[in-house]
VEXKOL-8799 format. One record per residue: residue in one letter; x, y, z of N, C-alpha, C in turn; chain. Coordinates in Angstrom, 1 decimal. Example, Ala and Ser with C-alpha at 12.3 -4.5 7.8 and 13.67 -1.06 7.14 Angstrom:
REM VEXKOL-8799
A/13.2/-5.7/7.8/12.3/-4.5/7.8/13.2/-3.3/7.8/A;
S/12.8/-2.2/7.1/13.7/-1.1/7.1/12.9/0.0/7.9/A;
END
This chain:
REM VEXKOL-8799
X/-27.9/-8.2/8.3/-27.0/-7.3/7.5/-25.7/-8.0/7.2/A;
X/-25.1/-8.0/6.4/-24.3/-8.5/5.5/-22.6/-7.6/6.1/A;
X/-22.0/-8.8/6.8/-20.6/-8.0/7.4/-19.6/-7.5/6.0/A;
X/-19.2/-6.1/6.3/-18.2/-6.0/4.9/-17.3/-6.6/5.5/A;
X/-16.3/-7.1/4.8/-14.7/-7.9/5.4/-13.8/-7.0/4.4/A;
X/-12.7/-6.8/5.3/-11.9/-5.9/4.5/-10.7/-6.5/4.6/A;
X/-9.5/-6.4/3.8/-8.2/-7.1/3.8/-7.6/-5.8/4.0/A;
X/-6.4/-5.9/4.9/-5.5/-5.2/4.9/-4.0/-5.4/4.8/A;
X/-2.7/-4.9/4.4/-1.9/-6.2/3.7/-0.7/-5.2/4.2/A;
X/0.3/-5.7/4.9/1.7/-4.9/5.3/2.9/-5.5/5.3/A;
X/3.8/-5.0/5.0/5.1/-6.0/4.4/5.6/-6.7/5.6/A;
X/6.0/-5.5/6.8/6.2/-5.3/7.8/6.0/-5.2/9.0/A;
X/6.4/-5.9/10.3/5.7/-5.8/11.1/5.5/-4.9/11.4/A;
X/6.3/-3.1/11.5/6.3/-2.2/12.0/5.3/-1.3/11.1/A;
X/4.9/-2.2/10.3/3.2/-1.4/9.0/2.2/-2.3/9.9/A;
X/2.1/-3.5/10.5/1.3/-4.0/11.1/0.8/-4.2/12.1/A;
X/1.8/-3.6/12.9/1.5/-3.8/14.2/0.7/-2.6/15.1/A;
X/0.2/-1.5/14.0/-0.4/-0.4/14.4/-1.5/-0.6/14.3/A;
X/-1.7/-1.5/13.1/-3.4/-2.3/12.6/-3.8/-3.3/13.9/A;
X/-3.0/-4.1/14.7/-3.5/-5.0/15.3/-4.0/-4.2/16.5/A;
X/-3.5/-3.5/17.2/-3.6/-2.3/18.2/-5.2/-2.1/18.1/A;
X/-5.7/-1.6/17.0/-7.4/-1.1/17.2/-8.3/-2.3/16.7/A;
X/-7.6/-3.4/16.5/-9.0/-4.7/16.2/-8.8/-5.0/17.4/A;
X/-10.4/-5.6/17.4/-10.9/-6.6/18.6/-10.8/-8.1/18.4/A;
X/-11.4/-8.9/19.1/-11.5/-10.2/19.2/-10.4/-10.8/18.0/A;
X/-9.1/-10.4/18.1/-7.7/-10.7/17.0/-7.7/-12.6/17.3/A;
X/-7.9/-13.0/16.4/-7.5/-14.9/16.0/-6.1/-14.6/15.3/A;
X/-5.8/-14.8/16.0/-4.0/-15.2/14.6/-4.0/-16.8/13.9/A;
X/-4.0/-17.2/12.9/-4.1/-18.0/12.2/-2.7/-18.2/11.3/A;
X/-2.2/-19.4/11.6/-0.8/-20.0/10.8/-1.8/-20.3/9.2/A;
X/-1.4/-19.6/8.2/-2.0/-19.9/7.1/-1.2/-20.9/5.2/A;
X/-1.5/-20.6/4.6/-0.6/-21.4/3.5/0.2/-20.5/3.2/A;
X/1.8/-20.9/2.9/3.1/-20.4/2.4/3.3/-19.6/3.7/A;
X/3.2/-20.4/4.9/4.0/-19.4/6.2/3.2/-18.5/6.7/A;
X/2.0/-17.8/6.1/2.1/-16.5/6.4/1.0/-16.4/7.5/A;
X/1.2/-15.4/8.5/0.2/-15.5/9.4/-1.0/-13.9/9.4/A;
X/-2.2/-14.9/9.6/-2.9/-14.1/9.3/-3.8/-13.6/10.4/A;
X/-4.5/-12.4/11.0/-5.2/-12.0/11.9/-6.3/-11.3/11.3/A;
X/-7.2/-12.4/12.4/-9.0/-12.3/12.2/-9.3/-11.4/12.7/A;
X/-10.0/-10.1/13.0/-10.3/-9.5/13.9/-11.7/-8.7/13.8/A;
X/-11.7/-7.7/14.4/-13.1/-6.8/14.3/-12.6/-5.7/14.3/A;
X/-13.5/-4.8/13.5/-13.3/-2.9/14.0/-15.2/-2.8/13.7/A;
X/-15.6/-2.8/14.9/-17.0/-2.5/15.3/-17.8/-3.1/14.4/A;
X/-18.6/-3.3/13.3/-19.1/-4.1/12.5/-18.5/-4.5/11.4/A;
X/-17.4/-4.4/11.4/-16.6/-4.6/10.0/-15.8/-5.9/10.4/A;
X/-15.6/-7.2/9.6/-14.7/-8.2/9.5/-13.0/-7.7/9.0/A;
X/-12.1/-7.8/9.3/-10.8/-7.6/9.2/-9.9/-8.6/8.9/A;
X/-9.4/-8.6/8.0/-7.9/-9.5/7.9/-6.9/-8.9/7.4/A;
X/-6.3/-8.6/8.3/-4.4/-8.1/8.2/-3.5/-9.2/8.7/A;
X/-2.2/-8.8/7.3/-1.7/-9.7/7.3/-0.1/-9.0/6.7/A;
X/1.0/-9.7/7.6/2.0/-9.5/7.0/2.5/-10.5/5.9/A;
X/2.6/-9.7/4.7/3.2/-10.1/3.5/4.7/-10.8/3.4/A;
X/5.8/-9.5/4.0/6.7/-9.9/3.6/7.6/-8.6/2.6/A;
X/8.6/-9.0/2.7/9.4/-7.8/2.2/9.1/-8.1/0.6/A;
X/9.5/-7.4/-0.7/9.2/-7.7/-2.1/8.3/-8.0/-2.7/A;
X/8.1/-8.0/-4.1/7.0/-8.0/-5.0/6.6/-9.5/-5.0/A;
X/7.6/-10.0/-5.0/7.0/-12.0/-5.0/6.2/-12.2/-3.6/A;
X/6.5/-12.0/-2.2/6.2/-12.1/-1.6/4.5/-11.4/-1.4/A;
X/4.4/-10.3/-1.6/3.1/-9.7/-1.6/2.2/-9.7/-2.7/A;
X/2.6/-10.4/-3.6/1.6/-10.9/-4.8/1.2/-12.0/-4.4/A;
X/1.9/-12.8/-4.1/2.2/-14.4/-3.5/0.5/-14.2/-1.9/A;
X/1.0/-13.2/-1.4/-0.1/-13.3/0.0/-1.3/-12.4/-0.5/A;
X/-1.4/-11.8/-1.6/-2.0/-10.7/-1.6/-3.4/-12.2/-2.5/A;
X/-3.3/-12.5/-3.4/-3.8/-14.1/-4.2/-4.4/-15.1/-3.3/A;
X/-3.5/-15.3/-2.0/-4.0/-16.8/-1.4/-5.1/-15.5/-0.2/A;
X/-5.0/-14.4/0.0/-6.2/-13.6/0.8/-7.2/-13.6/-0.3/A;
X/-6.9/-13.1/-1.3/-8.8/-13.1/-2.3/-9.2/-14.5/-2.5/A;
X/-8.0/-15.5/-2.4/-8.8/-16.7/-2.4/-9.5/-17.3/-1.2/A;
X/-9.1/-17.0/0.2/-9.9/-17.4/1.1/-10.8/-16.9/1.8/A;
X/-10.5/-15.6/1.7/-11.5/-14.7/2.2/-12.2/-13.8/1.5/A;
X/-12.0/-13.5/-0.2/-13.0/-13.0/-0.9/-13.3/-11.4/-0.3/A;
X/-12.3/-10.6/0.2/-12.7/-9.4/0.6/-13.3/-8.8/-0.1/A;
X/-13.8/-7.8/0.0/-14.8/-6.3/-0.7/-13.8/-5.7/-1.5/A;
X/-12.7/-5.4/-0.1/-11.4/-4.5/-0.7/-10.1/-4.9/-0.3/A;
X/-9.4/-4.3/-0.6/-7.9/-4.5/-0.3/-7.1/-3.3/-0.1/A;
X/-6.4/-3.2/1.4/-5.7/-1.8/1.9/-4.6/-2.4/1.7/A;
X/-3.6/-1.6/1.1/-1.9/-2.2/1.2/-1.7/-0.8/1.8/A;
X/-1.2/-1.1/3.2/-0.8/0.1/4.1/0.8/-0.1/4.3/A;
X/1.6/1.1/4.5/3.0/0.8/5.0/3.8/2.2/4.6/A;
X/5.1/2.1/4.5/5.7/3.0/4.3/6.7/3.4/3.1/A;
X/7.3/4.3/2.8/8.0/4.8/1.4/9.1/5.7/1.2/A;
X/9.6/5.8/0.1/10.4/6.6/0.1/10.1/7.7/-0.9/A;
X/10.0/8.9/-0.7/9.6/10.2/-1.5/10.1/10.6/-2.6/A;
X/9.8/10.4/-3.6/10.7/10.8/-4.8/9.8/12.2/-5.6/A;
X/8.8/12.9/-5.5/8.6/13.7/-6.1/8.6/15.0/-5.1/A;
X/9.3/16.0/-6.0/9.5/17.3/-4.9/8.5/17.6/-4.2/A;
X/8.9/17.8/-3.1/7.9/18.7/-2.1/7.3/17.8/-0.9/A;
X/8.0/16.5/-1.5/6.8/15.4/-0.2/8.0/15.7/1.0/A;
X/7.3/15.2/2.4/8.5/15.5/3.3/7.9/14.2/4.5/A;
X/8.8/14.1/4.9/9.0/12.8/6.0/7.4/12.6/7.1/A;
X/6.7/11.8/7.0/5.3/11.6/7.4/4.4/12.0/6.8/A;
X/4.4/12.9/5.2/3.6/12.9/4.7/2.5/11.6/3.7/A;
X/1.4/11.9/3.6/1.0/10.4/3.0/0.5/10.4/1.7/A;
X/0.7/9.4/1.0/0.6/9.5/0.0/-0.3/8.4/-0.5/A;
X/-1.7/8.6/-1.3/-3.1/7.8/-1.4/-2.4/7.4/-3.0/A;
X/-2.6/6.5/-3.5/-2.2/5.9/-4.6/-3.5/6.2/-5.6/A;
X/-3.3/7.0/-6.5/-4.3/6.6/-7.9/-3.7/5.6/-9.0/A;
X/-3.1/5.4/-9.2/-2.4/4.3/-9.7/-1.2/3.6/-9.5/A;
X/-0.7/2.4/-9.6/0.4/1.6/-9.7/1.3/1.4/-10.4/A;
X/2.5/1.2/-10.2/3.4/0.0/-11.3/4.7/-0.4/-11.2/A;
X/5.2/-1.5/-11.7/6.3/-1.6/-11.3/7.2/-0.9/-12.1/A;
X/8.6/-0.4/-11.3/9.6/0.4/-12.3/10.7/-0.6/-12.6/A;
X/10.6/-1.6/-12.2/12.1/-2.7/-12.2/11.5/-3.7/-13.3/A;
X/10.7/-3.8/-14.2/10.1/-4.5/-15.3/11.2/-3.6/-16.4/A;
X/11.9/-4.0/-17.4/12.8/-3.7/-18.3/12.9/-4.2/-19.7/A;
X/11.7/-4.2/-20.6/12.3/-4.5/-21.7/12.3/-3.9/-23.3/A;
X/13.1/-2.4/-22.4/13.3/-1.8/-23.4/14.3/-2.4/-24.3/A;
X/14.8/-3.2/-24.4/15.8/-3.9/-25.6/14.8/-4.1/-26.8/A;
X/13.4/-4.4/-26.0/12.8/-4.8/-27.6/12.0/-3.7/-27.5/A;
X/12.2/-2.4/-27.4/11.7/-1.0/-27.7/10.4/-0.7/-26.6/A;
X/10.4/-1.5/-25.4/9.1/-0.8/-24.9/9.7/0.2/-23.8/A;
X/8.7/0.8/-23.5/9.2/1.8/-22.3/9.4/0.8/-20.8/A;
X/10.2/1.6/-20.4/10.5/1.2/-18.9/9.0/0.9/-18.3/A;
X/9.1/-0.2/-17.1/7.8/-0.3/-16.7/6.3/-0.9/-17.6/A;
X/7.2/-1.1/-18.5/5.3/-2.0/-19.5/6.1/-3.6/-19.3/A;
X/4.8/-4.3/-18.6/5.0/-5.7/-18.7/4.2/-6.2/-20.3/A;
X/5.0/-6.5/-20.8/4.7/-7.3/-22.3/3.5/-8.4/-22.2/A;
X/3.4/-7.8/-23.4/1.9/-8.9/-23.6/0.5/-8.7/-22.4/A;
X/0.7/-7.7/-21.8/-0.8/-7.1/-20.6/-1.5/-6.1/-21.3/A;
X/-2.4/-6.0/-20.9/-3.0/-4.9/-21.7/-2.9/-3.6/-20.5/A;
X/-2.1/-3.3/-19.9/-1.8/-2.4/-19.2/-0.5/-2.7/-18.2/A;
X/0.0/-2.2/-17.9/0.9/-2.1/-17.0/0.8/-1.3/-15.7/A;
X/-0.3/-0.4/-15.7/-0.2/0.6/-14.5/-2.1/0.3/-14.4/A;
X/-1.6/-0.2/-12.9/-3.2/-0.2/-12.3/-3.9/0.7/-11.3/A;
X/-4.9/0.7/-11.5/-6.0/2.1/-11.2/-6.2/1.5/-9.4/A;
X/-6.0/2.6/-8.6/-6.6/2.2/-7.4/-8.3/2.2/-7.6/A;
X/-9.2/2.1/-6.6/-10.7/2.3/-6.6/-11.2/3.8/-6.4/A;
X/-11.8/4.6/-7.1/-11.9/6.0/-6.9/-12.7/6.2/-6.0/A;
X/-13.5/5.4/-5.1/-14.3/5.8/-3.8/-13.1/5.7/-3.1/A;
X/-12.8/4.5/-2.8/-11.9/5.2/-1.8/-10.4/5.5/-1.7/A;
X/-10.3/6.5/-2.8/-9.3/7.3/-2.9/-9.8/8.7/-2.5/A;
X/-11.3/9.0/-2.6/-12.0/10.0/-2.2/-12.1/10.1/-1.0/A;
X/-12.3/8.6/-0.8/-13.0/8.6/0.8/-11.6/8.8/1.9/A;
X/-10.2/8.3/1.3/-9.3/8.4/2.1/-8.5/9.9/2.0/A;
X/-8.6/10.5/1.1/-8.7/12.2/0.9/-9.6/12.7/1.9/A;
X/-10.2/12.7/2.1/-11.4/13.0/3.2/-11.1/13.1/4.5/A;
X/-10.6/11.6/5.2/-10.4/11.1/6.2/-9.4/11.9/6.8/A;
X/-8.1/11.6/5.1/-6.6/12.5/5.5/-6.8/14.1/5.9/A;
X/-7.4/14.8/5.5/-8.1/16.0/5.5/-8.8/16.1/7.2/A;
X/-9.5/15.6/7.8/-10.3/15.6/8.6/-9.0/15.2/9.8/A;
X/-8.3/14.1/9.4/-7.0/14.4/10.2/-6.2/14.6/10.8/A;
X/-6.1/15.9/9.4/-4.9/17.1/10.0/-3.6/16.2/8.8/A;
X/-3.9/15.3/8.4/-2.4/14.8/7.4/-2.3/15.7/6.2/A;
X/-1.1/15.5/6.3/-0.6/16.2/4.7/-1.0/14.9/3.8/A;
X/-2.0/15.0/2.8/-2.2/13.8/1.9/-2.0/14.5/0.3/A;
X/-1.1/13.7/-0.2/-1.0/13.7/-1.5/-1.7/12.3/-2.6/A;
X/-2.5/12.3/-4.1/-2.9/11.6/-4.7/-1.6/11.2/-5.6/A;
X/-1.3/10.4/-5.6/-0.2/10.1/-6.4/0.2/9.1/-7.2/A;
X/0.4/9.0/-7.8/1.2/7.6/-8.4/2.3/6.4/-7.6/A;
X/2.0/5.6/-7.3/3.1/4.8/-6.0/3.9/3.4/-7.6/A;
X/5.3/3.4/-7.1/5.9/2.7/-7.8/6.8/1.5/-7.2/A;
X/7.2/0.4/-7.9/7.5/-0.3/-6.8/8.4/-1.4/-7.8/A;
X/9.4/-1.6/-6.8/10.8/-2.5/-7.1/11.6/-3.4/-6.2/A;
X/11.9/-4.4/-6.1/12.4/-4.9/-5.2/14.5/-4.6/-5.2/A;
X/14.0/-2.8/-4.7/15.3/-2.6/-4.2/15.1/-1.4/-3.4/A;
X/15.9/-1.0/-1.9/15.3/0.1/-1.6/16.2/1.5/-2.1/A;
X/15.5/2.6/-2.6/16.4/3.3/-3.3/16.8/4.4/-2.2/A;
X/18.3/4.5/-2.5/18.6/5.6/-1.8/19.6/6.3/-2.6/A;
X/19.7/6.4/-3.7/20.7/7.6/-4.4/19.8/8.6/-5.2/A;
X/20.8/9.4/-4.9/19.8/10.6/-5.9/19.7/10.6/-6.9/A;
X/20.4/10.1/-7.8/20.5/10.2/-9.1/19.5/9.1/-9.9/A;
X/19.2/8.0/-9.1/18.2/6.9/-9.3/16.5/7.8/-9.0/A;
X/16.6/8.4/-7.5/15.8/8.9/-7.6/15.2/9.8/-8.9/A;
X/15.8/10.4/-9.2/15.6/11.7/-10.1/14.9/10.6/-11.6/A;
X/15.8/10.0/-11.7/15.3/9.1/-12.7/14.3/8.3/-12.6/A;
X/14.2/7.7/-11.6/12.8/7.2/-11.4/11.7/8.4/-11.6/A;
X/11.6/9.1/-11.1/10.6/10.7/-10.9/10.5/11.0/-12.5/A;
X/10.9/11.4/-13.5/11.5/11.6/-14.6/11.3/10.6/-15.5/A;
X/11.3/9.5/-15.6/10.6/8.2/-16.2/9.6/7.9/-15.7/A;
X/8.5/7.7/-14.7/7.4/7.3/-14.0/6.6/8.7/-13.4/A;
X/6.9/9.8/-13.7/6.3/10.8/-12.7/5.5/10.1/-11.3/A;
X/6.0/9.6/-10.6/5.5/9.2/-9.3/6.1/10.0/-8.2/A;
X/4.5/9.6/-7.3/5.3/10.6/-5.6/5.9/9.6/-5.2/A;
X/5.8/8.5/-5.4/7.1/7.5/-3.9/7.0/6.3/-4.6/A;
X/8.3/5.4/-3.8/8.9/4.0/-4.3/8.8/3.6/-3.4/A;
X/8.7/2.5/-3.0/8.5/0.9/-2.3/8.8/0.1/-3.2/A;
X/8.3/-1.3/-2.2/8.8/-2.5/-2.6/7.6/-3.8/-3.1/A;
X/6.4/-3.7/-2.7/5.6/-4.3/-2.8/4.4/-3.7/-3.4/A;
X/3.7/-2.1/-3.1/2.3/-1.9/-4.0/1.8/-2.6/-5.1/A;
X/3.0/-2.2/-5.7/2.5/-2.5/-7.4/2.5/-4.0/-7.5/A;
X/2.9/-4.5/-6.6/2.6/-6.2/-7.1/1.0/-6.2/-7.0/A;
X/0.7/-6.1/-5.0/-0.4/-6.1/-4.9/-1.5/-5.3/-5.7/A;
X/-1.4/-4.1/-6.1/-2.5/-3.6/-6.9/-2.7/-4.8/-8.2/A;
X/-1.9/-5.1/-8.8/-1.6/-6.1/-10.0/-2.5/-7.3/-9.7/A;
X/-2.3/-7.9/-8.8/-2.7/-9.1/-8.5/-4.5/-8.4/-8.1/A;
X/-4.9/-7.6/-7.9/-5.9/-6.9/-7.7/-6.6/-6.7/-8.6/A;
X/-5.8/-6.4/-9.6/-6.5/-5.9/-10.6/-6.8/-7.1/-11.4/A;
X/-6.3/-8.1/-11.4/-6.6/-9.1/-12.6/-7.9/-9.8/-11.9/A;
X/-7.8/-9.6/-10.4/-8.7/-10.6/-10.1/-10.0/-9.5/-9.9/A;
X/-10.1/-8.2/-10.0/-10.9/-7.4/-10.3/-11.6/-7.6/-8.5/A;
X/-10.8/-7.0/-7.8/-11.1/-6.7/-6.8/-10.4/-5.1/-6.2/A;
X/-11.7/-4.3/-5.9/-11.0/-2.5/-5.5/-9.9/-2.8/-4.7/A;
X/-8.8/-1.9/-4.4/-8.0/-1.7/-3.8/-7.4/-0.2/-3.4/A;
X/-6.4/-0.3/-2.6/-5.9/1.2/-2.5/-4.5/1.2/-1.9/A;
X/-3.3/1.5/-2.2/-2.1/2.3/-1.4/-2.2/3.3/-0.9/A;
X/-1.7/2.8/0.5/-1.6/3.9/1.5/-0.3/4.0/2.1/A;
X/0.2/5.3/1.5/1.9/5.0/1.9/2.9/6.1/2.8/A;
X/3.1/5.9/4.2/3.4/7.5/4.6/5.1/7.7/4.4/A;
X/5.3/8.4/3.8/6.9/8.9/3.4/7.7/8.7/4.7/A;
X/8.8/7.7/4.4/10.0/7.4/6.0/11.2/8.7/5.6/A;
X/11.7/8.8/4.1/12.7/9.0/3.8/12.7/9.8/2.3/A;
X/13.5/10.0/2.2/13.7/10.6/0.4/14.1/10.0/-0.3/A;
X/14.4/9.5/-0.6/15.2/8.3/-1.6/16.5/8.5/-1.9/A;
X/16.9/9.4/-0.9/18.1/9.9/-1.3/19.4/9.6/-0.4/A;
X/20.8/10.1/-0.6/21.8/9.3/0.1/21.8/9.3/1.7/A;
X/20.8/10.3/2.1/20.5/9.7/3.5/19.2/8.9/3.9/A;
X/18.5/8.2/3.0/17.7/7.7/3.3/17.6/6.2/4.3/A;
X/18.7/6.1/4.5/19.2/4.6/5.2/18.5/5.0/6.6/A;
X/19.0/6.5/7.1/19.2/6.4/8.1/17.9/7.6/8.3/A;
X/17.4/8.3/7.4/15.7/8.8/7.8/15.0/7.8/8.0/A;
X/15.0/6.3/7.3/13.7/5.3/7.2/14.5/4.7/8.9/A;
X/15.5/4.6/9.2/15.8/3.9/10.5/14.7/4.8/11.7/A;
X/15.3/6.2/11.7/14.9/6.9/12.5/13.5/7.7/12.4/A;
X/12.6/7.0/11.3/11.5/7.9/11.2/10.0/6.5/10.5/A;
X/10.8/5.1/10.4/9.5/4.3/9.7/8.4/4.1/10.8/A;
X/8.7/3.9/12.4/7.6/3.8/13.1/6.9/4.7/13.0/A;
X/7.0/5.9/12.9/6.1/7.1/12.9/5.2/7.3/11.6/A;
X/6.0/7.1/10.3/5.5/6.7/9.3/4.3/6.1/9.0/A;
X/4.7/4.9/9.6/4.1/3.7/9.8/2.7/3.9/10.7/A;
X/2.8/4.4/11.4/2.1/5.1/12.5/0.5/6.0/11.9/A;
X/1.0/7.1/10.7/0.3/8.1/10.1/-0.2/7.1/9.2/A;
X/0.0/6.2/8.6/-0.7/5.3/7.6/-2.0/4.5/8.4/A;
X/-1.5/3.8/9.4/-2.2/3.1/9.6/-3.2/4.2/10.5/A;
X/-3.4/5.4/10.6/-4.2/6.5/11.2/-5.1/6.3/10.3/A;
X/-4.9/6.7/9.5/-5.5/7.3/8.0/-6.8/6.1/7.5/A;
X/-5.6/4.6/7.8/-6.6/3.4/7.4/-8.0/3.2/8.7/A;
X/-7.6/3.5/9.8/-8.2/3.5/10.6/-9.5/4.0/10.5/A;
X/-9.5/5.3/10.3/-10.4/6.6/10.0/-11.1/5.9/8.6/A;
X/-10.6/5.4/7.8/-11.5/5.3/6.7/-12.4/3.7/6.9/A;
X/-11.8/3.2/8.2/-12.9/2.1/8.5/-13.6/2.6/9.7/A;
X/-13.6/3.5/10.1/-14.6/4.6/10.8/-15.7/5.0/9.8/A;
X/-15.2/5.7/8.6/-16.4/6.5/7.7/-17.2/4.8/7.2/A;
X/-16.3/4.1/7.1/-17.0/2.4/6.5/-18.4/2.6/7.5/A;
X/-17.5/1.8/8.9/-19.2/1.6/9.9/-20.1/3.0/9.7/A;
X/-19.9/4.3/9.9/-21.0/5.3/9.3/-21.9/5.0/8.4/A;
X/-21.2/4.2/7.6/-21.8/4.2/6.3/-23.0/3.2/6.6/A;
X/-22.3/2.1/7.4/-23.4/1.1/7.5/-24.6/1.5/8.5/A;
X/-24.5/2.1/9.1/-25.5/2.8/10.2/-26.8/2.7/9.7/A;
X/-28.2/2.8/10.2/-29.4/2.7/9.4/-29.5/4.0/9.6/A;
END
């Protein structure tokens, strides 16, 4: 039988260090441009998680040299966010149906905020199985899971008035700093993927100090969620 190998991708140690916790037989591997990578197992399934790095360069950059070496099935970008569409609240999670970046700007020559020039899209599609499959999982649970739009800029936002605007230009449930690279780089090389993002903060003027006091937990309910959906994976392989 044919091992699926899955990529899993976290900016942070505190997004990754919840993933290393449930693999087995973990290899840590010093790999190209610094970045270290961990081999592992989750019952018949091949694993590689890996910390990216804070920003969009940095997680496009690791997200590229993983489909080049390891050729995964899929690609999990798990970690945490800040909530910008009403009603989300601190540990809720948010499953990405699509991507993009909001810090791309070239409305001078009339395009909308967020279209990168000359692509034939700017906003990339997660994989709809397992956007289903992780709806399911979150459900089964007990998480608050929302399908949402995830956006991403290398800045962390915490004023309201940015927020609002972002929400209002992008209708997105949450901001980070890296998805939208990784879906990007995903997409061109036409490999499925998925954001999995659990809300630290609001994006708002206290958000310094909700993401201080609330990302391990965050961080915590994401990597739950990823867990569970490499649970329904081995199911699936079962004879």
């Amino acid at each position: 039988m044919k091992t699926t190998r899955i990529a899993i991708i976290g900016a942070m140690e505190e997004e990754t260090r919840e993933i290393e916790q449930f693999l087995t037989h973990v290899e840590k591997i010093e790999g190209k441009a610094g970045l270290a990578f961990m081999e592992g197992e989750y019952g018949g399934l091949s694993v590689i998680a890996v910390r990216c790095g804070i920003g969009k360069v940095n997680a496009a950059l690791c997200t590229q040299i993983v489909l080049d070496l390891y050729d995964p099935e899929l690609v999990i970008n798990v970690g945490v966010a800040g909530g910008i569409a009403p009603g989300l609240r601190v540990g809720d999670v948010v499953i990405s149906d699509k991507a993009q970046q909001h810090d791309v700007d070239t409305s001078a020559f009339g395009d909308p905020k967020g279209v990168i020039p000359r692509m034939e899209t700017s906003v990339f599609q997660a994989d709809p199985e397992l956007i289903q499959l992780a709806q399911k999982v979150g459900h089964r649970l007990g998480l608050s899971v929302t399908v949402g739009k995830v956006i991403s800029g290398d800045q962390f936002i915490a004023d309201e008035g940015l927020k609002k605007a972002l929400f209002q230009d992008f209708g997105a449930s949450c901001t980070e700093m890296e998805g939208a690279a990784i879906a990007h780089v995903c997409a061109v090389n036409q490999a499925p993927f998925l954001l999995i993002r659990s809300i630290s903060d609001a994006a708002g003027e206290q958000a310094v100090i909700s993401y201080q006091d609330f990302v391990t937990t965050a961080a915590a309910n994401a990597a739950a969620l990823v867990r569970g959906m490499l649970d329904e994976k081995l199911h699936g392989l079962q004879p």
